[in-house]
C-alpha positions in Angstrom: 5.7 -16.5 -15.9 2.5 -18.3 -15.6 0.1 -15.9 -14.7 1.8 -13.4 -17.5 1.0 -15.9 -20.1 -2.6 -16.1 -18.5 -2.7 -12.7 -19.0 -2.1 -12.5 -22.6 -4.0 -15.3 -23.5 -7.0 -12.9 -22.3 -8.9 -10.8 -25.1 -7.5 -6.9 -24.0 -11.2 -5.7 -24.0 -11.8 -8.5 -21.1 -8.8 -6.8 -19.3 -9.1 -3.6 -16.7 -5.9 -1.4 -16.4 -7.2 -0.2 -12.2 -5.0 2.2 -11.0 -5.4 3.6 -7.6 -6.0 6.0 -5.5 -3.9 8.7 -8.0 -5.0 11.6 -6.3 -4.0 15.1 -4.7 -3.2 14.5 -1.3 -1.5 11.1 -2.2 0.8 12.9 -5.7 0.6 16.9 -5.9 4.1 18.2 -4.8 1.3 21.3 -3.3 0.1 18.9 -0.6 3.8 20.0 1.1 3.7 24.3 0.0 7.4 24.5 1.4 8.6 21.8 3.1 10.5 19.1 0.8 7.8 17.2 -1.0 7.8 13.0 0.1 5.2 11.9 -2.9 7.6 12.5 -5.5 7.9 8.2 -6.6 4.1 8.1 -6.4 3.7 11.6 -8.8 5.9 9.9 -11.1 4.3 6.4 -10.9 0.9 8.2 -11.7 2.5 10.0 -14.7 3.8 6.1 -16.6 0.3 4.8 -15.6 -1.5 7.1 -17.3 0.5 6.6 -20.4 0.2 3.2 -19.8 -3.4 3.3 -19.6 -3.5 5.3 -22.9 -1.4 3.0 -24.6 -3.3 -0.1 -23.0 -7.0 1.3 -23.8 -6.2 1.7 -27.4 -5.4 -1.9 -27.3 -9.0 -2.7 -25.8 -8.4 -2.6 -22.4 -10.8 -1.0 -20.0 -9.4 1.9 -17.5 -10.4 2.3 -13.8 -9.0 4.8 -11.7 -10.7 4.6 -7.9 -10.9 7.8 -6.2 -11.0 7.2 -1.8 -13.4 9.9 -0.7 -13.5 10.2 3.2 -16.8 10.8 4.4 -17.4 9.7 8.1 -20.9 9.3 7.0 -20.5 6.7 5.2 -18.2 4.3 7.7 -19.4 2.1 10.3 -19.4 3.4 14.0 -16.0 1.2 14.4 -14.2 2.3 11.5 -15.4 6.0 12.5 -13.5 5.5 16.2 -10.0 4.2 14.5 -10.0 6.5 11.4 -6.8 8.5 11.6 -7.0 9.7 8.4 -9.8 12.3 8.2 -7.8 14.8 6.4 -6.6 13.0 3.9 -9.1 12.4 0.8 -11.9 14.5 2.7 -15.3 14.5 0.7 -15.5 17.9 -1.5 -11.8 19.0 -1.7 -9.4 19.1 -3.6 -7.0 17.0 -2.4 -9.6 14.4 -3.0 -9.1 15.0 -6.3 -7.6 12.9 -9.1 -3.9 13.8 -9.9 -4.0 12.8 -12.7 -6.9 13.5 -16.2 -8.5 10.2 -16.5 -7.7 9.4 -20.3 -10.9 9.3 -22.9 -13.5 6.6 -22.2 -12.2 5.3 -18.4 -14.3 5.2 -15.8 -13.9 6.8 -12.6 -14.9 5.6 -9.1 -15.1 6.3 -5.8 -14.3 3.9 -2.3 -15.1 4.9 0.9 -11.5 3.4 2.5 -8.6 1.6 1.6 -10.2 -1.3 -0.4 -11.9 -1.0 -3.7 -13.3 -4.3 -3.4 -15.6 -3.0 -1.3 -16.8 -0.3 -3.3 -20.1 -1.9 -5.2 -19.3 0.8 -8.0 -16.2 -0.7 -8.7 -17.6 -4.5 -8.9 -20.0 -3.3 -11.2 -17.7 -1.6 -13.3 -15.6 -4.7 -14.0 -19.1 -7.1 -13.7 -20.5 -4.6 -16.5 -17.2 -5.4 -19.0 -17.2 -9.1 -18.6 -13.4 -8.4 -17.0 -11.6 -11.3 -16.2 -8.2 -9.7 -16.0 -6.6 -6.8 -14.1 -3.4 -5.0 -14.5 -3.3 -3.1 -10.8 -0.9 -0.1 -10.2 -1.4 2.8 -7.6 -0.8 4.1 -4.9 -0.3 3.3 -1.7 1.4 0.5 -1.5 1.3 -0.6 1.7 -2.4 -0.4 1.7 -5.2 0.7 -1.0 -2.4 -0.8 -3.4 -2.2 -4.4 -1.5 -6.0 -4.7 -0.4 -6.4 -4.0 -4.4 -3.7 -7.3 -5.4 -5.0 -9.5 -2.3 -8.8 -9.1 -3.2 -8.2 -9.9 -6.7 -6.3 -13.1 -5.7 -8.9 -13.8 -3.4 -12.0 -13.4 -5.8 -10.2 -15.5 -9.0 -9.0 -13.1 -11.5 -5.7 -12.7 -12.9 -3.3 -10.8 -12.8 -0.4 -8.5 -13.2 1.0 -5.7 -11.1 3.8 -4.2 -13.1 6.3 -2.6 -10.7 7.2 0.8 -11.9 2.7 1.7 -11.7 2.7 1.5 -8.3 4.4 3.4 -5.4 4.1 4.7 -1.8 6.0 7.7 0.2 9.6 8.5 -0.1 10.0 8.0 3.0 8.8 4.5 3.3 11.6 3.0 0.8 13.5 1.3 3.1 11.0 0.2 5.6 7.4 -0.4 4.5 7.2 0.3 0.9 10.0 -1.9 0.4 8.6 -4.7 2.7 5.4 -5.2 0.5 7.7 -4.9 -2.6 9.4 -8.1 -1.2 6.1 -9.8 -0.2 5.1 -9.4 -3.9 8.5 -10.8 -5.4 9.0 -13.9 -2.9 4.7 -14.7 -2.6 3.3 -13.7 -5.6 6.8 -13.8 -8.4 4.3 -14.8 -11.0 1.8 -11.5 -10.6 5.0 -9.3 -10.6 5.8 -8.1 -13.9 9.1 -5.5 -14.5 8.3 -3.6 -17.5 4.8 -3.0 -18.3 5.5 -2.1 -21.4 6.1 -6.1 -22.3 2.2 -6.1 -21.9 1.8 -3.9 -24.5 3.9 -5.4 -26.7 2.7 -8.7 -26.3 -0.6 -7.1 -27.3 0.7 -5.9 -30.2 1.7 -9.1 -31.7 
């Protein structure tokens, strides 16, 4: 795998471990009170990528976890007029919230949609570390998860998404979940990585 051994010719402490968008609304079983619960891969997906992350900062790497915080104030007229979404993530609540306790010494930022790239505080975070390498997992897939892998092709850096760090709902795993799961094995076989814990072992050596 070429971009793997990209990857781990990188120093650790000029890679960021970025995971997305781990928060209530998209992980807590509580978002559903009774009915059956449909975030039950992505809880579990947060869970290994926060021991990843551990594992991984210990190593050197940096840790990012982006937080999407809907506030219509902060959206253009347009994207105001096709939002759909308002509930999900809304400024002050707790579903906004991360799922997950950011380990010791990560950052923590905030978007105001579906791409981080277009957070400035996120640019600056990795601008601020000299990062040259990424290792993205999150949630969703089918969005904040892609528009993460597509602008990091797009702006040069490398690297990695390993499979079992990101997710999307249950109920997408035959349909669209699993179509961007295919995009990333058939376009991109080289970023796709099965067992993140090879990382860490190669970072061990």
């Amino acid at each position: 795998m070429e971009a793997a051994a990209d990857m781990f010719s990188i120093d650790p402490r000029r890679v960021a471990v970025v995971l997305i968008d781990f928060q209530n609304d998209f992980c807590s079983p509580e978002v559903f009170q009774d009915r059956p619960a449909t975030n039950t891969h992505n809880a579990a997906a947060a869970a290994r990528a926060n021991e990843f992350a551990f594992s991984a900062h210990r190593r050197g790497a940096h840790v990012i976890y982006t937080q999407q915080v809907f506030d219509p104030s902060k959206l253009t007229e347009r994207q105001r007029s096709i939002t759909s979404s308002g509930e999900l993530c809304a400024a002050g609540t707790w579903g906004a919230e991360l799922f997950l306790e950011p380990i010791p010494g990560a950052a923590v930022v905030t978007k105001d949609r579906f791409d981080c790239w277009q957070s400035a505080e996120f640019v600056r975070c990795l601008d601020a570390h000299g990062i040259d390498g990424l290792i993205i997992g999150g949630v969703e897939l089918v969005c904040c998860v892609l528009y993460a892998v597509l602008g990091a092709a797009e702006r040069g850096y490398r690297y990695l998404v390993p499979e079992h760090l990101v997710s999307g709902q249950d109920t997408g795993d035959e349909t669209d979940n699993r179509a961007v799961r295919d995009w990333l094995r058939f376009n991109q076989p080289e970023n796709l990585i099965e067992d993140e814990n090879e990382i860490l072992a190669r970072w061990s050596e």
